[in-house]
N, C-alpha and C positions, 0 to 999 in steps of 0.2 A: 658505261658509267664514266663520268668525267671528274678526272682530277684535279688538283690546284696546289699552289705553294706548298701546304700541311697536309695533301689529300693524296692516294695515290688513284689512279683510271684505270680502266682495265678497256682490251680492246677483245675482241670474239669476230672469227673469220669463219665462215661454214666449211665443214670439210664433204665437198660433193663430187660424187663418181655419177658413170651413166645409172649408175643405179638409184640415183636421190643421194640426200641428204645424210649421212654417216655419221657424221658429231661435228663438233665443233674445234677451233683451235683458240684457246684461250692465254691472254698474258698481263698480267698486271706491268704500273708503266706508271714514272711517275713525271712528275712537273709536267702534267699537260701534255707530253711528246704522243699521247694516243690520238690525239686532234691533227696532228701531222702526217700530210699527204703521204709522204715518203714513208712513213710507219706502214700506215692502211695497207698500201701498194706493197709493201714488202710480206706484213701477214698474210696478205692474198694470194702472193705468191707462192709462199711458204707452205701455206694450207693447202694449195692446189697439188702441190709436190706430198705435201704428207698423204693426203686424201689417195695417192697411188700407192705409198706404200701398206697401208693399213686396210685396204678394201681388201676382199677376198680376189684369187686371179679368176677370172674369166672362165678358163676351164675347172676350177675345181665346184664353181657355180652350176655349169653345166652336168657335173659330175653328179653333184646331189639334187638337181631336177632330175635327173635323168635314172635315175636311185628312187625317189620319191615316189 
């Protein structure tokens, strides 16, 4: 969504592990700064980092296939 003077934007970054697609990371944002390079590039980053904390770890994936 894109913002303006009276408007706020919002930006959405994918939150992805090797396992796909996990959620998203969402930010409202206003005067237009969601159109900025350096924003993007920063959510991206940001999301990439969250996307590690919030996935389940590795082994406990294993755990419950291995359960199942």
């Amino acid at each position: 969504m894109t913002g303006d003077g009276s408007n706020n934007g919002a930006l959405v970054a994918p939150l992805v592990t090797a396992d796909g697609c996990i959620g998203v990371l969402s930010a409202e944002m206003k005067g237009g700064s969601e159109k900025d390079e350096s924003s993007q590039a920063l959510a991206s980053i940001f999301a990439a980092q969250l996307a590690t904390l919030v996935s389940p770890p590795a082994s406990a994936a294993l755990t419950l296939a291995a359960e199942g």
